[in-house]
C-alpha positions in Angstrom: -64.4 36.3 35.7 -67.0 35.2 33.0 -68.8 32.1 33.7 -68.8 29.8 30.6 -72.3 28.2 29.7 -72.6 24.8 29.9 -73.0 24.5 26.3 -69.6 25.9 25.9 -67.9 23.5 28.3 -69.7 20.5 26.0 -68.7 22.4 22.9 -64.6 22.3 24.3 -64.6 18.8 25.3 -65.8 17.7 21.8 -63.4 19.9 19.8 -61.0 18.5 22.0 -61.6 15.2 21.2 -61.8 16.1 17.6 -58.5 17.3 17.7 -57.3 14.3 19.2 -59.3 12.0 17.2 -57.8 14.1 14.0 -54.0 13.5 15.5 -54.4 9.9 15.9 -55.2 9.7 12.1 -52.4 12.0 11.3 -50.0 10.0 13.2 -51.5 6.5 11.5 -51.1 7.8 8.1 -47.7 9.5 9.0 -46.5 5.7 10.3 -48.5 4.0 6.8 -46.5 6.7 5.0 -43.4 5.7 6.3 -44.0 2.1 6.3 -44.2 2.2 2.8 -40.9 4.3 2.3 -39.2 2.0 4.4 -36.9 -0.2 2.0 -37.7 -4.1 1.8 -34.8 -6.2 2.1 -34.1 -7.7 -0.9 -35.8 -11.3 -1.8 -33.0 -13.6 -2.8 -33.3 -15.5 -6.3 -34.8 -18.3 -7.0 -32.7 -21.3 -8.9 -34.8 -24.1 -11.1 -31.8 -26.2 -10.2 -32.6 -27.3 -14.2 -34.7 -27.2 -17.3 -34.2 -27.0 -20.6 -32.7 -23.7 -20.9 -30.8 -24.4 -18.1 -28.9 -27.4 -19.5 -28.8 -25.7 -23.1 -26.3 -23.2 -21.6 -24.3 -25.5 -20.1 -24.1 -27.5 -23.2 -23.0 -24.7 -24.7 -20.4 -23.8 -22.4 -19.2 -27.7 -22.8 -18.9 -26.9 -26.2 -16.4 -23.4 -25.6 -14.6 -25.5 -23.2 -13.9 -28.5 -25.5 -12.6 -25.2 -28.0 -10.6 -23.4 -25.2 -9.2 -25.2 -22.4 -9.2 -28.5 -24.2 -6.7 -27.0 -26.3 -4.7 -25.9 -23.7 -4.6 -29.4 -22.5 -3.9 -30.9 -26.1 -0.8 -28.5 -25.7 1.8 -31.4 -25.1 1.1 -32.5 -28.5 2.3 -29.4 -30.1 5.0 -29.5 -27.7 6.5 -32.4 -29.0 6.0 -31.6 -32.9 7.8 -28.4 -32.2 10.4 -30.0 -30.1 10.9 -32.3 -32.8 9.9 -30.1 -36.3 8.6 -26.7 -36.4 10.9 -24.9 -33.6 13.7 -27.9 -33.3 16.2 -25.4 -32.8 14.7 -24.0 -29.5 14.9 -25.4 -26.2 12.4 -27.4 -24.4 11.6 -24.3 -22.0 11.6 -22.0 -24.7 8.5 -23.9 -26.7 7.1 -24.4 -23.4 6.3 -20.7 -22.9 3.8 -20.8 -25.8 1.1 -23.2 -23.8 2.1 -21.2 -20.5 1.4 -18.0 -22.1 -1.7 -19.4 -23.7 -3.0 -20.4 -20.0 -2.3 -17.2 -18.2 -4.1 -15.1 -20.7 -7.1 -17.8 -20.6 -7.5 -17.2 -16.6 -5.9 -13.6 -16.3 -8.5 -12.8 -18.5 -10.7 -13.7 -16.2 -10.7 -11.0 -13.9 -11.7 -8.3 -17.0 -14.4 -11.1 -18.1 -15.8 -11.4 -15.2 -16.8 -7.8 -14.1 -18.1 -7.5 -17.9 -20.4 -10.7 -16.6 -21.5 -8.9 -13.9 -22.1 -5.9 -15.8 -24.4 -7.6 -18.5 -21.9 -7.8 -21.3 -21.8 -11.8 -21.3 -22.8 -12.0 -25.0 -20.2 -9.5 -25.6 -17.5 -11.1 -24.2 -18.3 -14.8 -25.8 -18.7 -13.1 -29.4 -15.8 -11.1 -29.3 -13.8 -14.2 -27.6 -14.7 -16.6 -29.7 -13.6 -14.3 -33.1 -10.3 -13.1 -31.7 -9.9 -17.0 -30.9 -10.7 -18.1 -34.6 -9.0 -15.7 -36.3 -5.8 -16.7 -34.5 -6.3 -20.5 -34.7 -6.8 -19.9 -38.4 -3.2 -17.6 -38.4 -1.6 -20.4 -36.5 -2.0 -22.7 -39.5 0.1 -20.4 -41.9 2.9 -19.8 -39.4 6.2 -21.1 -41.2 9.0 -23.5 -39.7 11.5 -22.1 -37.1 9.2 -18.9 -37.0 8.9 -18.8 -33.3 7.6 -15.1 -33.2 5.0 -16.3 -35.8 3.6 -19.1 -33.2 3.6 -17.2 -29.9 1.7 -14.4 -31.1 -1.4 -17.0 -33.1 -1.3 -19.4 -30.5 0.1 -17.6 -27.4 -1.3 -14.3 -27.3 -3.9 -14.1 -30.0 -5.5 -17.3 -28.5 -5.1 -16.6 -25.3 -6.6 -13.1 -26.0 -9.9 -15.1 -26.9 -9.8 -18.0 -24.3 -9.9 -15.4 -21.5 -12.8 -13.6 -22.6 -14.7 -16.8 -23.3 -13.6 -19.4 -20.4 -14.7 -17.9 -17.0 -18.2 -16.3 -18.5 -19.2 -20.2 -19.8 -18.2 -21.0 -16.3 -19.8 -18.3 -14.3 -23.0 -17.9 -16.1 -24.2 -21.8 -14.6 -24.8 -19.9 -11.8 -27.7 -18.2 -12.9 -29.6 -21.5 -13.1 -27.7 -23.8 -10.5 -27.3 -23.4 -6.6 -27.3 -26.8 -4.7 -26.5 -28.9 -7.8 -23.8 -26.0 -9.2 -20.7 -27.8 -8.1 -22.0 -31.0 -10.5 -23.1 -27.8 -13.0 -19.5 -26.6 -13.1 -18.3 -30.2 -13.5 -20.0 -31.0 -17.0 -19.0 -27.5 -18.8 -15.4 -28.2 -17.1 -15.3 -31.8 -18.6 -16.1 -30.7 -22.2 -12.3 -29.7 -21.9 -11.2 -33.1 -21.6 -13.4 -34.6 -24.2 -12.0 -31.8 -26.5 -8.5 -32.8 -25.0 -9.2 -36.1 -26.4 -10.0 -35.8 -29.7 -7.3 -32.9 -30.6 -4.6 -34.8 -29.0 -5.2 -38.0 -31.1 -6.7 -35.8 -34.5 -3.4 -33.8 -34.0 -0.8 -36.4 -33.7 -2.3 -37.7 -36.7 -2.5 -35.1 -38.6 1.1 -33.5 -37.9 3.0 -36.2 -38.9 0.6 -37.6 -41.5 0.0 -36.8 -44.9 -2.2 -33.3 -44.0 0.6 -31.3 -41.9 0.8 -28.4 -39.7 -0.8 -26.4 -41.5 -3.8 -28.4 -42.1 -4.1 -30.2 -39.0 -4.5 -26.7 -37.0 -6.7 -25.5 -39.8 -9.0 -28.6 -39.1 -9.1 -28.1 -35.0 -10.1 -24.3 -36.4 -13.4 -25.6 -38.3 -14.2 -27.7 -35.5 -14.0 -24.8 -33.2 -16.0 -22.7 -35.7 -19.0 -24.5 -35.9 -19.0 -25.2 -32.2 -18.3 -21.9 -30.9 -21.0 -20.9 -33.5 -23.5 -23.1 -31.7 -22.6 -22.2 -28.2 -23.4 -18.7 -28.6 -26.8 -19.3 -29.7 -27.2 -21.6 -27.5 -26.3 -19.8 -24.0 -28.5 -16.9 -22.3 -28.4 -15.6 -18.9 -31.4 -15.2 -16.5 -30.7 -13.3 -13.5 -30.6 -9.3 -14.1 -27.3 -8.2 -13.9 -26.1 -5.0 -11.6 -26.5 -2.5 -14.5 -30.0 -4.1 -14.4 -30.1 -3.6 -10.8 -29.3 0.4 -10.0 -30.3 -0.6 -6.4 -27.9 -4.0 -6.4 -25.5 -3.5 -3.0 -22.0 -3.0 -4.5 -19.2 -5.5 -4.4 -17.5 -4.9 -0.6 -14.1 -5.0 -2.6 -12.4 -4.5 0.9 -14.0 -7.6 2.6 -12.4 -9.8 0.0 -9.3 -8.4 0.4 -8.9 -9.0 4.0 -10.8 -12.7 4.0 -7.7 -14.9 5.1 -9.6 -18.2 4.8 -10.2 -16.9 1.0 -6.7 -16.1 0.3 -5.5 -19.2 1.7 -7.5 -20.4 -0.9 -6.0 -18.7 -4.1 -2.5 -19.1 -2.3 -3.3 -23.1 -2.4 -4.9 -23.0 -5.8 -1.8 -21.0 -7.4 0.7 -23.5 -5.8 -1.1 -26.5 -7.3 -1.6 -25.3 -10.7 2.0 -24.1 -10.5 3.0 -27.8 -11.0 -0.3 -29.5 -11.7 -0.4 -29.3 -15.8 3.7 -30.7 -16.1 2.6 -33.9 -17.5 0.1 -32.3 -19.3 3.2 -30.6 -21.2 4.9 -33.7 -20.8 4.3 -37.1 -20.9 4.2 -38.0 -24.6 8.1 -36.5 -24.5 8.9 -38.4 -21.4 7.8 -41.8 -22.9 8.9 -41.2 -26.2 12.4 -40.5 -24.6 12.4 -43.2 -22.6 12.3 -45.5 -25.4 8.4 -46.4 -26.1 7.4 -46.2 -29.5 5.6 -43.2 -31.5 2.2 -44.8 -31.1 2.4 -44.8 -27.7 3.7 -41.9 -27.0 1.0 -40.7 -29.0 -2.1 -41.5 -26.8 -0.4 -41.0 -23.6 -2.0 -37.4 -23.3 -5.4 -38.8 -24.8 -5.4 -41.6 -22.3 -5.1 -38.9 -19.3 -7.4 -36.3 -20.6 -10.2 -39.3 -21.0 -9.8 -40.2 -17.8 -9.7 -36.6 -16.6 -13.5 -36.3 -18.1 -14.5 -38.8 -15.4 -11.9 -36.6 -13.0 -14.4 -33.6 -13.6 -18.1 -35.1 -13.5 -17.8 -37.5 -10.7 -16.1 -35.9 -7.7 -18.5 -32.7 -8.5 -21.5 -34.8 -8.0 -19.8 -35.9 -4.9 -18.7 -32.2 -3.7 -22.9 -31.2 -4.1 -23.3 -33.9 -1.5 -20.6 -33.3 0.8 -19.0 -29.9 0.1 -16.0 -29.0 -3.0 -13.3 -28.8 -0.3 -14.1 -32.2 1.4 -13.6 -34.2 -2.2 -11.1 -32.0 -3.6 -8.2 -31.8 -1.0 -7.9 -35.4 -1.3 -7.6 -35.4 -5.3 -5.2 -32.5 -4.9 -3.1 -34.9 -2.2 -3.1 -38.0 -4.4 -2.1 -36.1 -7.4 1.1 -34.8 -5.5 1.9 -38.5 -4.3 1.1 -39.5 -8.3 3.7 -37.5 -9.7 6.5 -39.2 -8.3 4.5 -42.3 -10.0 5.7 -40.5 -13.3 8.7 -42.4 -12.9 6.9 -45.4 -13.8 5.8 -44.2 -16.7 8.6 -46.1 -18.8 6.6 -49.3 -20.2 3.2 -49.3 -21.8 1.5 -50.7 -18.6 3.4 -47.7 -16.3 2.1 -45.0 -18.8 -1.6 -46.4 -19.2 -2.0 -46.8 -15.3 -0.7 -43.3 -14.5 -2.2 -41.2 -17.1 -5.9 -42.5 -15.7 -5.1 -42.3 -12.0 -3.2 -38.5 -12.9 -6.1 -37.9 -15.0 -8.6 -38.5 -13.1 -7.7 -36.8 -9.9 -6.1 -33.9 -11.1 -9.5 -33.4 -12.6 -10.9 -33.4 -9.4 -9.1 -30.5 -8.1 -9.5 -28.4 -11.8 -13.2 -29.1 -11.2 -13.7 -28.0 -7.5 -11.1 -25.1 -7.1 -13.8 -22.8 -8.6 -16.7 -23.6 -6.6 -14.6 -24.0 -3.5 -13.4 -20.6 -4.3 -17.2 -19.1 -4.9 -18.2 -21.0 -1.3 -16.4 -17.9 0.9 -18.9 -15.8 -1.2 -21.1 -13.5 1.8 -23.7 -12.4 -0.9 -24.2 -13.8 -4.7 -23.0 -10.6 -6.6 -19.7 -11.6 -5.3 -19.4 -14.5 -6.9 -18.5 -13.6 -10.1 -15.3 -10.7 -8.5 -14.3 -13.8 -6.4 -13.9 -16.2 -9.0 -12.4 -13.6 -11.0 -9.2 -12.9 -8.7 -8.8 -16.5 -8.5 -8.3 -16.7 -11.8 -6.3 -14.1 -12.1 -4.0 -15.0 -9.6 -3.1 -18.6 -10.5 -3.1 -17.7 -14.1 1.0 -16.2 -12.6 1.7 -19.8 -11.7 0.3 -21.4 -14.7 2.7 -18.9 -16.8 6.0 -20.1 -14.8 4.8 -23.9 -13.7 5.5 -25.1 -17.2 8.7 -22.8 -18.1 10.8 -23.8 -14.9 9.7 -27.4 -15.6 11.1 -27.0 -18.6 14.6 -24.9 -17.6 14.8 -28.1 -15.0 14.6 -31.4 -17.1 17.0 -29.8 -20.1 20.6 -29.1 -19.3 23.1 -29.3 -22.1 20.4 -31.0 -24.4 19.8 -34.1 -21.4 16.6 -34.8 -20.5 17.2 -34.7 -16.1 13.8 -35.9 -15.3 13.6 -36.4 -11.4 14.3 -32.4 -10.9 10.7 -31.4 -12.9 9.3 -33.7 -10.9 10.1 -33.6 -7.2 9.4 -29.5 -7.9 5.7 -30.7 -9.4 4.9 -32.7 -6.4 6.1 -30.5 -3.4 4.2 -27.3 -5.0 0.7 -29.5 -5.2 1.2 -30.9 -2.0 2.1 -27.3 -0.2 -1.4 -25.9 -2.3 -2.9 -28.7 -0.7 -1.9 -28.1 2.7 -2.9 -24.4 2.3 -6.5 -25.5 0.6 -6.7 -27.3 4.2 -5.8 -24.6 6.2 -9.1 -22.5 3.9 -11.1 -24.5 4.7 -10.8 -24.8 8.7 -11.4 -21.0 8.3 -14.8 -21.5 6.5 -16.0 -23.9 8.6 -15.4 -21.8 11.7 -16.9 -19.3 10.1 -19.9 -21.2 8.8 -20.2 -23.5 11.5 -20.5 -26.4 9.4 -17.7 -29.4 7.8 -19.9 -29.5 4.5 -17.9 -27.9 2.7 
């Protein structure tokens, strides 16, 4: 055995610690190196919560929902001029299929609008809305007496076709600059629809059965629309990047919406109440005309409730930012089951006025709330816009029946039956309530909070 010198022993013990000095750094860099590759979770956005920008875009979408929705809710004058001119020949359910028509395209719609949204393609959807939505207000005006196929394609597809593609994107897109005050957001682009409700309803009646006409009076609404869906889409912009933006974005866990009970109980509420929320909407200025009130009344009955609905859709939203959407809109959605067996009051001047505020303004409540109540089972802020999207979608089956069976109830054999549209109006709100109740037990279990 050859002795090793003790130079050689020295000369071991240092390569040794060389080595091991030399693995220490290998592994350091190695864990630097893999700290780096190891992905971030993502930071969540920031809301200003306001600004200038901010409040630009929802003026503008005010402005498409005093076009869109606050048409919709003008509907009940048309109903009667047709009833009574255009389409005299047809019954009551018949002309009622128009508006209901009209509706369900404007929230079907918005389960195509709103993965566009999501996508990037919100200036695409308002510009191409808003055309396909003035070039069939502008047709509407040149459709001739007792042409029914002339009116349901302008004003219920053609119009529809727009309304959809412009109402949930003007809704949605407040959520880019609004998350604790987005319930009171929603609530000011929601309440430009009654202020537009407003003025149609009273330019309209005026019109129609003054010296302008059909023809003119619809082409008047359409230059009103013109210049403010004009302005609205210079006006709006988006901030946050959407997912095409975002190759990284988590995808929408389509499944987990699906199977979210609480959520469903939601929609299945929501399409119950809208089922029979909008019948005096459709009706009222023919159910005091008929019972006996004069033309001038009958004429700002819809006015009257749409004006206090504006008041419906600003106030309880600043309420539902300060104790939760569900907590302020199950009771409006209650009281506006018990009002419309108050309908029957609705015979005298003082029985009209007082219900069409109080129906107004609580029914406004619910319209208001259903959509941030529905975005509040959201688990993650893509999903916002898919959620809100099969809401829409979903009710938008009631809102195309609600109307028509209210209508194939109060006519048989040309008699107005009034108590039958009626007691079916109230019991479907009041079930939607008791399922919007049921929702939100879920949440709060699952959030472990009653703000909500």
């Amino acid at each position: 055995m050859t002795p090793v010198p003790d130079g050689g022993l020295s000369l071991n013990v240092a390569l040794s610690k060389s080595n091991l000095v030399l693995t220490k750094s290998e592994i350091s860099s190695g864990d630097a190196e893999l700290a780096a590759h190891v992905e971030k979770p993502p930071v969540p956005p920031s809301f200003p919560e306001g600004g200038l920008q901010a409040w630009l875009t929802v003026l503008g979408g005010s402005m498409i929902l005093f076009c869109t929705f606050g048409a919709v809710q003008s509907f009940g004058v048309y109903q009667a001029y047709y009833s009574s001119h255009y389409l005299s020949q047809y019954a009551a359910s018949d002309i009622s299929w128009i508006g209901s028509l009209q509706t369900f395209l404007l929230f079907a719609g918005g389960l195509p609008a709103g993965k566009l949204f999501d996508e990037g393609y919100f200036h695409h959807c308002i510009g191409a809305g808003s055309l396909i939505y003035l070039f069939s207000i502008f047709m509407l005006s040149l459709a001739k007496p007792h042409q029914y196929y002339q009116i349901i394609l302008a004003q219920g597809i053609g119009m529809g076709i727009g309304m959809g593609l412009l109402f949930l994107p003007a809704i949605s897109v407040t959520s880019h600059y609004f998350r604790r005050r987005r319930a009171a957001a929603m609530g000011v682009v929601l309440a430009g629809s009654s202020l537009g409700a407003v003025i149609y309803s009273i330019m309209l009646n005026n019109l129609f059965n003054g010296s302008a006409g059909f023809g003119w009076g619809v082409r008047a609404a359409a230059f009103i629309d013109l210049g403010l869906l004009g302005t609205a889409n210079l006006l709006m912009k988006t901030r946050l990047p959407s997912r095409r933006e975002r190759p990284d974005a988590k995808p929408v866990d389509v499944k987990a919406i699906l199977s979210d009970l609480g959520y469903w109980l939601c929609v299945i509420g929501a399409t119950l109440t809208f089922w029979g929320l909008f019948v005096p909407f459709f009706y009222l200025q023919v159910f005091s005309e008929k019972h006996g009130l004069s033309k001038n009344i009958g004429f700002y009955a819809i006015p009257i409730m749409n004006a206090s609905s504006l008041f419906g859709r600003t106030i309880p939203n600043f309420l539902g930012d300060v104790i939760g959407p569900f907590n302020v809109m199950i009771p409006c959605t209650v009281i506006s089951g018990g009002l419309l067996f108050l309908m029957f009051a609705a015979t005298n001047l003082g029985g009209t006025i007082a219900f069409g505020i109080l129906y107004g303004f609580f029914s406004g409540g619910f319209i208001s709330l259903i959509t941030p109540a529905a975005a509040s089972f959201s688990r993650d802020l893509n999903e916002i816009g898919t959620r809100i999207g099969i809401t829409s979608f979903v009710i938008a089956f009631a809102l195309l029946t609600g109307n028509p069976i209210a209508g194939a109830l109060v006519q048989v054999n040309g008699s107005y039956i009034w108590y039958r549209p009626l007691v079916f109006a109230s019991v479907v709100v009041l079930a939607g309530a008791a399922c919007l109740t049921a929702a939100r037990s879920i949440l709060s279990e699952r959030k472990n909070t009653n703000r909500l």
